[in-house]
Chimera marker file (.cmm) of the C-alpha trace (Angstrom):
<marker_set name="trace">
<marker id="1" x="-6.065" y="-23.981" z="30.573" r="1" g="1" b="0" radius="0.5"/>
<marker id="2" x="-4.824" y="-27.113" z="28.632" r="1" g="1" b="0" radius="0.5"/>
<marker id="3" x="-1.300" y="-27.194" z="28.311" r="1" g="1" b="0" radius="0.5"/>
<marker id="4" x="-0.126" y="-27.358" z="24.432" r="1" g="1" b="0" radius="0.5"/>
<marker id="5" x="-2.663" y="-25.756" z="23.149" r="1" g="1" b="0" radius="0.5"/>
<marker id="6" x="-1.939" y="-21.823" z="22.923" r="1" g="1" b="0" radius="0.5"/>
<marker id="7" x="1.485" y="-20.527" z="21.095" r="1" g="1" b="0" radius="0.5"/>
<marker id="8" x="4.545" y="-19.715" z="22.302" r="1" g="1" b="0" radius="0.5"/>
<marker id="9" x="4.163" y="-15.738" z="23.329" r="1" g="1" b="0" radius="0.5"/>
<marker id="10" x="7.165" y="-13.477" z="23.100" r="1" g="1" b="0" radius="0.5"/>
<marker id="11" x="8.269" y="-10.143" z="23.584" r="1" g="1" b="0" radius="0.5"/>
<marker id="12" x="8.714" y="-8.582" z="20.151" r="1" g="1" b="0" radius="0.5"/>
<marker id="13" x="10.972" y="-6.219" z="18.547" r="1" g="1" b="0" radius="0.5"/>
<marker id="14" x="8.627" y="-4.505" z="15.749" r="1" g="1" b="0" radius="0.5"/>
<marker id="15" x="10.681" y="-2.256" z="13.323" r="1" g="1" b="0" radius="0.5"/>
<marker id="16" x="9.679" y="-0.044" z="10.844" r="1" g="1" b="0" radius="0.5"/>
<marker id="17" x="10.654" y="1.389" z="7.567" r="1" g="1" b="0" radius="0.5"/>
<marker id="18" x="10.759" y="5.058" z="8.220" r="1" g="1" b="0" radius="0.5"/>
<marker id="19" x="13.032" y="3.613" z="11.570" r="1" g="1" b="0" radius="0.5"/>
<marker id="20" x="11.097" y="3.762" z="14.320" r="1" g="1" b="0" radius="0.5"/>
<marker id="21" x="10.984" y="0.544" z="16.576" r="1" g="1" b="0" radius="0.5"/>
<marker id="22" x="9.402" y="-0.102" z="19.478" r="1" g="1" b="0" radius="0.5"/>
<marker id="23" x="8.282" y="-3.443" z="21.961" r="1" g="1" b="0" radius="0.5"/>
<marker id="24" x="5.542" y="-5.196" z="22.250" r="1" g="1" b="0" radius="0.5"/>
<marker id="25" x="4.261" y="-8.709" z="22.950" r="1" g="1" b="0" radius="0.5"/>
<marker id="26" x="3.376" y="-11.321" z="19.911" r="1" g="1" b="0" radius="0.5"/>
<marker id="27" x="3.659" y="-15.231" z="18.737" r="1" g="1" b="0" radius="0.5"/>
<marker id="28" x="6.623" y="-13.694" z="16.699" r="1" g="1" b="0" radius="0.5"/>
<marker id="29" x="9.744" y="-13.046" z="17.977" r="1" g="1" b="0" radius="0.5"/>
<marker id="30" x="10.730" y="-10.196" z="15.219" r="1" g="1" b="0" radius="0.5"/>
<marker id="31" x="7.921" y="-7.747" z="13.338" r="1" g="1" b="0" radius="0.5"/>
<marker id="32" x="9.020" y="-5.790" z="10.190" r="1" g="1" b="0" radius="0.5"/>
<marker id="33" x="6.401" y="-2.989" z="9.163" r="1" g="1" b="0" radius="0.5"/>
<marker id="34" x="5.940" y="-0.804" z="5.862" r="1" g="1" b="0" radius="0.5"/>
<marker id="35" x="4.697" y="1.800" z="7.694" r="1" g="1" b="0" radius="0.5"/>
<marker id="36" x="3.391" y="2.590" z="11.687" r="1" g="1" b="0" radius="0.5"/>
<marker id="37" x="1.675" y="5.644" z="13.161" r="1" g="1" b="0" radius="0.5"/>
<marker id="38" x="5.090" y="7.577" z="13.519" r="1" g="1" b="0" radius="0.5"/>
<marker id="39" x="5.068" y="7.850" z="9.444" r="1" g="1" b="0" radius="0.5"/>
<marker id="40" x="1.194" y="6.998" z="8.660" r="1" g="1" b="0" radius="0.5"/>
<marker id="41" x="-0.488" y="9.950" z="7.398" r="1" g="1" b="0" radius="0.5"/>
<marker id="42" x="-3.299" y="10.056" z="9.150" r="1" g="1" b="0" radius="0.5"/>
<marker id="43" x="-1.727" y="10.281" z="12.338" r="1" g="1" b="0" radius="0.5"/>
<marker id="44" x="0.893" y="12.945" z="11.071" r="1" g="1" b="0" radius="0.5"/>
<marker id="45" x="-1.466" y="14.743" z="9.389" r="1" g="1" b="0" radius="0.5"/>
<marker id="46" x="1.039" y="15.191" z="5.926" r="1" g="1" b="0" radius="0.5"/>
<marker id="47" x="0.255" y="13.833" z="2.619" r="1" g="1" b="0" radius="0.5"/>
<marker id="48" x="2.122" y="11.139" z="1.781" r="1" g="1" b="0" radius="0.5"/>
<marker id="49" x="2.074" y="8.437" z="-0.814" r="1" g="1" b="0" radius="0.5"/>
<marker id="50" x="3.212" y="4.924" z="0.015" r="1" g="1" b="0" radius="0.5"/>
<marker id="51" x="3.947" y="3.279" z="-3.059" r="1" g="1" b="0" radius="0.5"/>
<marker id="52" x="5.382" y="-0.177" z="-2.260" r="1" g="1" b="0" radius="0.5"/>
<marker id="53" x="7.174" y="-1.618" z="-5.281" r="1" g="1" b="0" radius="0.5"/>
<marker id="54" x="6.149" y="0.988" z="-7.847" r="1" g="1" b="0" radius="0.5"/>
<marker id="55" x="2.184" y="0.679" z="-7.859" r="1" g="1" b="0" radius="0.5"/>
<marker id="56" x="1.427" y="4.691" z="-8.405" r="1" g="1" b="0" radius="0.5"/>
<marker id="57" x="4.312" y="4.496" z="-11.617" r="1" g="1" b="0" radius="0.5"/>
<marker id="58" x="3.137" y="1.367" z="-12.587" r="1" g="1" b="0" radius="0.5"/>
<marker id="59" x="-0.631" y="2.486" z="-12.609" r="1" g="1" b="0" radius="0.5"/>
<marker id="60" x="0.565" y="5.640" z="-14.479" r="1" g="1" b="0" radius="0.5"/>
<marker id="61" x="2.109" y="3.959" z="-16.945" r="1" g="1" b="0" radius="0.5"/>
<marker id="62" x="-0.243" y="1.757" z="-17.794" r="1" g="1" b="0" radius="0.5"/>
<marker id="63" x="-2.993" y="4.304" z="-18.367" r="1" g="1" b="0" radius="0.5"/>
<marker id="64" x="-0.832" y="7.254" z="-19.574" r="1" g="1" b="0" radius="0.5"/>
<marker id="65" x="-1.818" y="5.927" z="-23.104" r="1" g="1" b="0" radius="0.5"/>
<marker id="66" x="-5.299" y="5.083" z="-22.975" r="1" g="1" b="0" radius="0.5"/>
<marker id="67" x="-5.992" y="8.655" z="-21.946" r="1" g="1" b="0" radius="0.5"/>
<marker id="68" x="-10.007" y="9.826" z="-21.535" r="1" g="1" b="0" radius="0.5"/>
<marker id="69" x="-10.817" y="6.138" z="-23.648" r="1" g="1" b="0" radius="0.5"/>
<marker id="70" x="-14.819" y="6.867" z="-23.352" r="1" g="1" b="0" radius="0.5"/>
<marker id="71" x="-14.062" y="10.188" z="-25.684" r="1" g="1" b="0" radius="0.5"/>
<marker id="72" x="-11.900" y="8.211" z="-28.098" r="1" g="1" b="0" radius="0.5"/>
<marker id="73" x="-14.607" y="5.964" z="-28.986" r="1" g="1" b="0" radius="0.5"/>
<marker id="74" x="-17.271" y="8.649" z="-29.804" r="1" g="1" b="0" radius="0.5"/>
<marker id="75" x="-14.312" y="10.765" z="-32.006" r="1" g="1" b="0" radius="0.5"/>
<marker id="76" x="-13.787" y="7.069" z="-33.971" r="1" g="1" b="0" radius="0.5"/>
<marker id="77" x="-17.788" y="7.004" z="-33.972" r="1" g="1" b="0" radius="0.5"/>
<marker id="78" x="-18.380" y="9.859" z="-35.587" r="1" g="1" b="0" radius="0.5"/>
<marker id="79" x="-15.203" y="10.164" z="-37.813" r="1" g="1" b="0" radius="0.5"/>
<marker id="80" x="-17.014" y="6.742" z="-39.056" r="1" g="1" b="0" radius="0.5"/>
<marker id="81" x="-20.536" y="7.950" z="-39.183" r="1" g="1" b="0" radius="0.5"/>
<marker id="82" x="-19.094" y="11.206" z="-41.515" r="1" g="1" b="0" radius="0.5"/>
<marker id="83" x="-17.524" y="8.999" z="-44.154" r="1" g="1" b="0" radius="0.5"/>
<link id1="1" id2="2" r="1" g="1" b="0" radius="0.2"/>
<link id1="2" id2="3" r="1" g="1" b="0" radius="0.2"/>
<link id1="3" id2="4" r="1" g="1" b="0" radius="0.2"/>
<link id1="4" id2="5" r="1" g="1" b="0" radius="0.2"/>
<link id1="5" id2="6" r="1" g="1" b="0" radius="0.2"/>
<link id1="6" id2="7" r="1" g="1" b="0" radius="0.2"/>
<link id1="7" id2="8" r="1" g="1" b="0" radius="0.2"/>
<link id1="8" id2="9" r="1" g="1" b="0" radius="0.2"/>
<link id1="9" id2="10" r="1" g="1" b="0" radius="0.2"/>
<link id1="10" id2="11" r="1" g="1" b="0" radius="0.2"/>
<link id1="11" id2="12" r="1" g="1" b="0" radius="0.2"/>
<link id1="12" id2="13" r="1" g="1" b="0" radius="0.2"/>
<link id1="13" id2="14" r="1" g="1" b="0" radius="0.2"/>
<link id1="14" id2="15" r="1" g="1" b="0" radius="0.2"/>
<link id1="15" id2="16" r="1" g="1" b="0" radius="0.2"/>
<link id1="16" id2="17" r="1" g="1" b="0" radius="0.2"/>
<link id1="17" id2="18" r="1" g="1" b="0" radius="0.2"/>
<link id1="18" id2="19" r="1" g="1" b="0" radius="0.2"/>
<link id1="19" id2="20" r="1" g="1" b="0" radius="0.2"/>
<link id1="20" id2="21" r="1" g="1" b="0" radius="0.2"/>
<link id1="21" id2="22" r="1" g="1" b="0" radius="0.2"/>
<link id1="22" id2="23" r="1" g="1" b="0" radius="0.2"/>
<link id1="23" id2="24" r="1" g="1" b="0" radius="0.2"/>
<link id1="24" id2="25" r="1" g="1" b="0" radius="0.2"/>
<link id1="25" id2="26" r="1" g="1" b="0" radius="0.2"/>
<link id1="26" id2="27" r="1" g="1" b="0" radius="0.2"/>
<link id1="27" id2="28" r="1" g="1" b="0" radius="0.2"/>
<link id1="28" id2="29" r="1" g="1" b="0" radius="0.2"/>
<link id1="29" id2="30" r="1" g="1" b="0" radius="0.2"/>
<link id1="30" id2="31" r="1" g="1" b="0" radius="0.2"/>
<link id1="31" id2="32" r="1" g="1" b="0" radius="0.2"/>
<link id1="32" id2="33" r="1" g="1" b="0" radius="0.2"/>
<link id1="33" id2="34" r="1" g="1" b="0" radius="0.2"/>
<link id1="34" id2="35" r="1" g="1" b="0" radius="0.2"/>
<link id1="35" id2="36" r="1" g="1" b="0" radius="0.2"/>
<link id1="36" id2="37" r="1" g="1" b="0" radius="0.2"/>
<link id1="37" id2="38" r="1" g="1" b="0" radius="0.2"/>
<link id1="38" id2="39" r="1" g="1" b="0" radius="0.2"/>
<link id1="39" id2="40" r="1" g="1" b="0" radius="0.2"/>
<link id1="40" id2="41" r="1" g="1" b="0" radius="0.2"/>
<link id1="41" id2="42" r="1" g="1" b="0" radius="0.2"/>
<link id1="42" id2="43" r="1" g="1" b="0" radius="0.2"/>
<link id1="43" id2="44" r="1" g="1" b="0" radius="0.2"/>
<link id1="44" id2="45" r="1" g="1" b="0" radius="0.2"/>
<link id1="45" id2="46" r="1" g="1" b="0" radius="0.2"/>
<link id1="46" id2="47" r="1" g="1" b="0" radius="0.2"/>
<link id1="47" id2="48" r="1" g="1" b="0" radius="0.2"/>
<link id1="48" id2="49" r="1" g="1" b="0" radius="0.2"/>
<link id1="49" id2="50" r="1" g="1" b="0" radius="0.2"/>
<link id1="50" id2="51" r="1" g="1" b="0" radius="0.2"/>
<link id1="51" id2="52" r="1" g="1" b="0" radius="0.2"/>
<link id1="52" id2="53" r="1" g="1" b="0" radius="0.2"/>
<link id1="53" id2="54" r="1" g="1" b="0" radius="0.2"/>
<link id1="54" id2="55" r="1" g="1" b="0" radius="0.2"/>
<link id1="55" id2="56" r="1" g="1" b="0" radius="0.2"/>
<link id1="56" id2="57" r="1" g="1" b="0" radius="0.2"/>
<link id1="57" id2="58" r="1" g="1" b="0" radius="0.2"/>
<link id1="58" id2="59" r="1" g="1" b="0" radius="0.2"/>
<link id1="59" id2="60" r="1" g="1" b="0" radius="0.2"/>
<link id1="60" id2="61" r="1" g="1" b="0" radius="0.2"/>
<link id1="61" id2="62" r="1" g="1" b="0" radius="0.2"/>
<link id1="62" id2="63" r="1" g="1" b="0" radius="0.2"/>
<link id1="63" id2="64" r="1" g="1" b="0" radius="0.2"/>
<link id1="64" id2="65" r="1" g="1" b="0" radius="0.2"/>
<link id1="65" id2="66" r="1" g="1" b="0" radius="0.2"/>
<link id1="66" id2="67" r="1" g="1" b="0" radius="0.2"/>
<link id1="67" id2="68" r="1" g="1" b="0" radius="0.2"/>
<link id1="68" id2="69" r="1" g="1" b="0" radius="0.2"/>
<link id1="69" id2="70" r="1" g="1" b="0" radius="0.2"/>
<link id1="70" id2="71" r="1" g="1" b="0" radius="0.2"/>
<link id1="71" id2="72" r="1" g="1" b="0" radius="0.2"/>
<link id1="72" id2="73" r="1" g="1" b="0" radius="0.2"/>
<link id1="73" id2="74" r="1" g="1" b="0" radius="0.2"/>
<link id1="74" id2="75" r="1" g="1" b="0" radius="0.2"/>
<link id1="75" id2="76" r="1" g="1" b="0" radius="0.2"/>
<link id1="76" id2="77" r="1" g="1" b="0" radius="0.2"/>
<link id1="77" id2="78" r="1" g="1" b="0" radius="0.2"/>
<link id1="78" id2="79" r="1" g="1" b="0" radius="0.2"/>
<link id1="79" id2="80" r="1" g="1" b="0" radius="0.2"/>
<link id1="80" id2="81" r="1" g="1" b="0" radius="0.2"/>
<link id1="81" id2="82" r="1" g="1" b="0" radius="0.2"/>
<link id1="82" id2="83" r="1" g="1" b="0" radius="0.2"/>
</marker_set>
């Protein structure tokens, strides 16, 4: 192998959010995870929404007003066509 080439490999500390850590090896010294497969859902089988930073509220509000927008159009249509 030629020396200076390959990264600097260290044991790793990886922590999650729900609080489960655990070691492994990696080029970084210190891992912080959203989510592992202690808290994933597929692996515990429970439904579970991860919403980082408000996503699923944001997404709701955003299209709370528009509501079914397709069925709007033909109501306006034909309110137009009756006049």
């Amino acid at each position: 192998m030629k020396a200076d080439v390959h990264p600097e490999y260290y044991v790793t500390q990886v922590t999650c959010g729900c609080g489960n850590s655990f070691t492994t090896r990696s080029t970084r010294k210190e891992l912080k995870l959203d989510i592992c497969s202690a808290c994933h859902p597929f692996f515990t089988g429970k439904l579970k929404f991860v919403d980082t930073a408000g996503r699923i509220e944001k997404f709701k509000n955003k299209f709370s007003a528009a509501g079914y927008a397709s069925l709007g159009k033909k109501k306006a249509e034909k309110a137009t066509a009756e006049k």
